[in-house]
C-alpha positions in Angstrom: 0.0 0.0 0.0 2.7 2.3 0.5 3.6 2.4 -3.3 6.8 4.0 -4.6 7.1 5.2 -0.4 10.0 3.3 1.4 8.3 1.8 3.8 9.6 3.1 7.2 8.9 6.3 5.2 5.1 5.7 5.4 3.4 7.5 7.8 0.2 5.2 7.9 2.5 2.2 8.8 3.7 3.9 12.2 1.5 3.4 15.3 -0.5 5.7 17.7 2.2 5.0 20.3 5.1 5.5 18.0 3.4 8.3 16.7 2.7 9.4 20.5 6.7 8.7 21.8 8.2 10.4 18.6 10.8 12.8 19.6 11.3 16.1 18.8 7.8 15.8 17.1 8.0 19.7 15.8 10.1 19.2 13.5 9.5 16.2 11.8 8.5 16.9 8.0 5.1 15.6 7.3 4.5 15.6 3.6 0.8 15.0 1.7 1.2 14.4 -1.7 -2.0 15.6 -3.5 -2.6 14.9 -7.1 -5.4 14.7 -9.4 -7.7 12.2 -11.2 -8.3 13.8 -14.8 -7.5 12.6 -19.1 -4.5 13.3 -20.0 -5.0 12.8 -23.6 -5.7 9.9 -25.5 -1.6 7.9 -24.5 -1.3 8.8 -20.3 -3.8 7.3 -17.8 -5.6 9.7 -15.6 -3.7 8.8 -12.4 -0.4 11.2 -14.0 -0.7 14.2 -11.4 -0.6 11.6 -8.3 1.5 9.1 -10.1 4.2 11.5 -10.7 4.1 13.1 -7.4 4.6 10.0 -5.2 7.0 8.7 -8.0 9.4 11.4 -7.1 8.4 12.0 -3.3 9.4 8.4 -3.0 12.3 9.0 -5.3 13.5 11.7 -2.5 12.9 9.6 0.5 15.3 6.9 -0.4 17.7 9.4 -1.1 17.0 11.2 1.6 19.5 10.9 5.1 18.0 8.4 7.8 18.9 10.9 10.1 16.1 13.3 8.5 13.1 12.5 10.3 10.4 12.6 7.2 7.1 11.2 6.6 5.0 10.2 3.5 1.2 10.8 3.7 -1.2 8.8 1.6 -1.2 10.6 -1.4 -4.8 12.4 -1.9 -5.6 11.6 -5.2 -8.5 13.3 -6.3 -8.1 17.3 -7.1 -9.8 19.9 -8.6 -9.9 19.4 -11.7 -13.1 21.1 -13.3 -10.9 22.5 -16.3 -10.9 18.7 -17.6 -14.3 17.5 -16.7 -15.5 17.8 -20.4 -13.4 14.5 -20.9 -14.4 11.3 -19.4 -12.9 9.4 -16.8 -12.2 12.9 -15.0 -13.0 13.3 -11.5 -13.4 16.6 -9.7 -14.1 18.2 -6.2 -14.9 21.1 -5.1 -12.2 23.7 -4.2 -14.7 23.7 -0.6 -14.5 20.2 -0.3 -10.6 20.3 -1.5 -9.8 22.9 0.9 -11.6 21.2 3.7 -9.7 18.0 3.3 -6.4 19.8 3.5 -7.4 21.7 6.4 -8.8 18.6 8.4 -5.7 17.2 7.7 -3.7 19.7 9.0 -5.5 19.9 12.5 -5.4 16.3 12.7 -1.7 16.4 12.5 -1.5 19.0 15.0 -3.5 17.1 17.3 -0.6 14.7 17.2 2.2 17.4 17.9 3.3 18.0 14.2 4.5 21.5 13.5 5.8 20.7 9.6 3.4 19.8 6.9 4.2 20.1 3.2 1.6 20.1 0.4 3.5 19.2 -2.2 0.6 19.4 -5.3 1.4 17.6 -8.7 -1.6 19.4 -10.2 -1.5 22.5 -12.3 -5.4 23.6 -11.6 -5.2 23.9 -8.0 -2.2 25.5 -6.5 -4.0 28.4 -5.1 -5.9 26.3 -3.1 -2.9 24.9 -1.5 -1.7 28.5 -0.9 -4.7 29.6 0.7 -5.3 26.2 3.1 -1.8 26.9 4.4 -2.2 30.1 5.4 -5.2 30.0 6.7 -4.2 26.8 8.3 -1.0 28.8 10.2 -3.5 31.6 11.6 -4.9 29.1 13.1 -2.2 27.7 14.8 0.7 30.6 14.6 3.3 28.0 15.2 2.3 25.4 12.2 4.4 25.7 9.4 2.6 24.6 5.8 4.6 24.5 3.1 2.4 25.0 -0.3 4.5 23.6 -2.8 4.4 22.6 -6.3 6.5 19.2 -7.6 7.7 20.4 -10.6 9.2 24.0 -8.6 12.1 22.0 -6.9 15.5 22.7 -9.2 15.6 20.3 -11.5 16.7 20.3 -15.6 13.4 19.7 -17.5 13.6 22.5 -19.7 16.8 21.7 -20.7 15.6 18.7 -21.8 12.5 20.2 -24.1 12.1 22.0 -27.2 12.1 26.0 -26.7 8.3 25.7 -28.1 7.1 23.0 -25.7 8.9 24.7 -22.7 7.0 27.8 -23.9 3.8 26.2 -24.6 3.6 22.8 -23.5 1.1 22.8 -20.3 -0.7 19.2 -20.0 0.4 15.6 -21.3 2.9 16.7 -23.4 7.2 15.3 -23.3 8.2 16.1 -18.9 4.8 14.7 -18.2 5.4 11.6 -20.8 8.7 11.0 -20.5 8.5 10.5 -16.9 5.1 8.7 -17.0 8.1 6.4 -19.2 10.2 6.5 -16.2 7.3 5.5 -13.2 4.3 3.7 -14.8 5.7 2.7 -18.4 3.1 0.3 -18.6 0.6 2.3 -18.6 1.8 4.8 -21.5 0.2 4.4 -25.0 2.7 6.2 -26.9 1.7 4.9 -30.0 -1.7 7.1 -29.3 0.1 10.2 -28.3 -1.0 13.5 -30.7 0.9 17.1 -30.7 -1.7 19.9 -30.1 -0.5 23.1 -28.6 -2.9 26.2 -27.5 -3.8 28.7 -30.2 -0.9 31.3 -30.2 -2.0 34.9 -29.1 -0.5 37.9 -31.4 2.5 39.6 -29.9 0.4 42.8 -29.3 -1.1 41.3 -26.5 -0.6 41.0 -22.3 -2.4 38.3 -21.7 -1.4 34.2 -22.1 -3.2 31.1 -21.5 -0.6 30.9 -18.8 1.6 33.2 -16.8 1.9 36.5 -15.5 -1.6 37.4 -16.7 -3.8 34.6 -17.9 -6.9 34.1 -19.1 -9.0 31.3 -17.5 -10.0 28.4 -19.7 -10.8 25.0 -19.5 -9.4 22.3 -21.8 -12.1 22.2 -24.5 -11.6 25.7 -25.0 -7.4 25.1 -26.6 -7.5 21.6 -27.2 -9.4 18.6 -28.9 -7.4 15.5 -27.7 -6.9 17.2 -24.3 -3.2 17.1 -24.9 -1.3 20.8 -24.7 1.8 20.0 -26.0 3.9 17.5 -27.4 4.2 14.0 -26.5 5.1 12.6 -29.6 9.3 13.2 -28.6 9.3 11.7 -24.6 11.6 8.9 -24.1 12.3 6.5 -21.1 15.9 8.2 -21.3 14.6 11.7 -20.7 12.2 10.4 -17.9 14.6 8.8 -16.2 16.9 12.1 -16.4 13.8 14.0 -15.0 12.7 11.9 -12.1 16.6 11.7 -10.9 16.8 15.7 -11.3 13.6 16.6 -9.9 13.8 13.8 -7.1 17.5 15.2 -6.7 15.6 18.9 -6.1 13.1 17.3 -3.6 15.8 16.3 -1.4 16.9 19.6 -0.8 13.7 20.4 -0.5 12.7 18.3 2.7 16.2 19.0 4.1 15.9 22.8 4.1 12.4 22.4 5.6 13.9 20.2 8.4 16.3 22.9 9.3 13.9 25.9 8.7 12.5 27.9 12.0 10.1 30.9 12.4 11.9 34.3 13.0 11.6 35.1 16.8 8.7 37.0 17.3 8.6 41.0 17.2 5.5 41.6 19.3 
C-alpha cells in the first residue's frame, strides 16, 4: 500500500504509540502528496498528477538521510480538476470540499504534535488552493508551518531537456509529463496514441497568455481537442529517467531545508 514510499517512510504504517513517543515531534517533516484524477489525452492514464508526485516524493525519501526525520502521507488523489471534466474518466471536487480535506488534515496532525506539513501538489489547476489552506491553516495555529509547494518547482533540468516551443507552450500531457510517466508507470503509456496539439498562439500585441503572468482562464475544450497541450510525440524512457533523478534530486533539498527551517523570533 505504500507504493513508490519506502516503507519506514510511510506514515500510515507507524502506530498511535510510536506516533505518541516520537521525539522532537515539531520538526518532523510531514508531507501530503496531493494529485489529481483527470485525461491526459488519449496515451497517459488519468492517475499522472498523483502518479508523478509520489513517484518522485518516493524518489527523494530513499535518497534522503536516515537521520532526516520525514514522513509520507497517503497521497490524496482526487483534485480539482473542473478544467478537464468535459473529458471522461475525470473526477473533480470542489475547491470547498478540496480545501476542507487539506485543512482537516492539518488539524489532525497537529492534534498529534506536528508542527511541519508540506503540500506538495502535482496538479496545475489547484495550486492556489494549496496556498490559501496553508495560510489560513498557520493563523490558526501561529506555530504550524505549511509549506504550499508545487513538484515540478524543486531545481531540476526539464527544460533543458525540451524544445524552446514545448517549454513555452507545453502545459498538459505533453514530453516532462510523458517522459516520466516512461520513467514510473511505463506500462501504462500508450505512446503509440500520443498527438501534438498546442494552445492557439495569441498575437505579440497582447498581455495576456493562456498561462503566466496574466492569464486568461480556460478550461481544456476551450485550446484543445485531444486534451493534450503539448507534445508528446518526442518523450523517451531516457529523458524520464533524467527527470525523475533531477527533480527527485531537487526534492531532497527540498525536505532537508524544511527540516532545518524555523520561524523568526517574534517582534511583538
Amino acid at each position: 500500500m505504500h507504493s513508490f514510499i519506502p516503507p519506514e517512510r510511510f506514515f500510515p504504517y507507524l502506530t498511535w504509540t510510536e506516533i505518541q513517543d516520537m521525539p522532537h515531534k515539531e520538526n518532523v517533516v510531514i508531507i501530503q502528496p496531493v494529485g489529481a484524477i483527470e485525461q491526459h489525452g488519449p496515451h497517459l492514464p488519468l492517475i499522472v498528477d498523483a502518479a508523478i508526485g509520489v513517484g518522485v516524493l518516493g524518489k527523494a525519501l530513499t535518497k534522503l538521510d536516515a537521520n532526516i526525520p520525514a514522513y509520507a502521507l497517503p497521497t490524496l488523489y482526487y483534485g480539482k480538476s473542473n478544467e478537464h471534466w468535459h473529458f471522461p474518466g475525470t473526477i473533480t471536487l470542489s475547491s470547498e470540499t478540496l480545501t476542507a480535506t487539506i485543512m482537516e488534515v492539518g488539524e489532525s496532525l497537529y492534534r498529534a504534535g506536528f508542527r511541519k506539513l508540506v503540500l506538495m501538489n502535482s496538479h496545475g489547476g489547484q495550486p492556489q488552493i494549496m496556498q490559501m489552506a496553508a495560510r489560513d491553516l498557520h493563523v490558526q495555529y501561529d506555530d504550524f508551518l505549511v509549506f504550499p509547494l508545487f513538484t515540478w518547482r524543486a531545481p531540476n533540468i526539464t527544460k533543458e531537456l525540451l524544445t524552446p516551443k514545448e517549454a513555452k507552450l507545453g502545459m498538459h500531457a505533453g514530453d516532462a509529463e510523458t517522459s516520466i510517466m516512461l520513467a514510473i508507470l511505463p506500462e501504462q503509456v500508450k505512446l503509440e496514441k500520443a498527438v501534438a496539439e498546442y494552445p492557439p498562439e495569441q498575437p505579440d500585441s497582447t498581455l495576456i497568455s493562456w498561462e503566466g503572468q496574466l492569464p486568461v482562464s480556460w478550461t481544456t475544450k476551450d485550446i484543445s481537442k485531444s486534451g493534450v497541450i503539448g507534445d508528446p510525440t518526442t518523450a523517451t524512457k531516457e529523458k524520464g529517467d533524467r527527470i525523475l533523478e533531477s527533480v527527485s534530486d531537487g526534492w531532497v533539498q527540498v525536505i532537508k531545508d524544511i527540516y532545518a527551517f524555523r520561524l523568526p523570533e517574534s517582534l511583538s
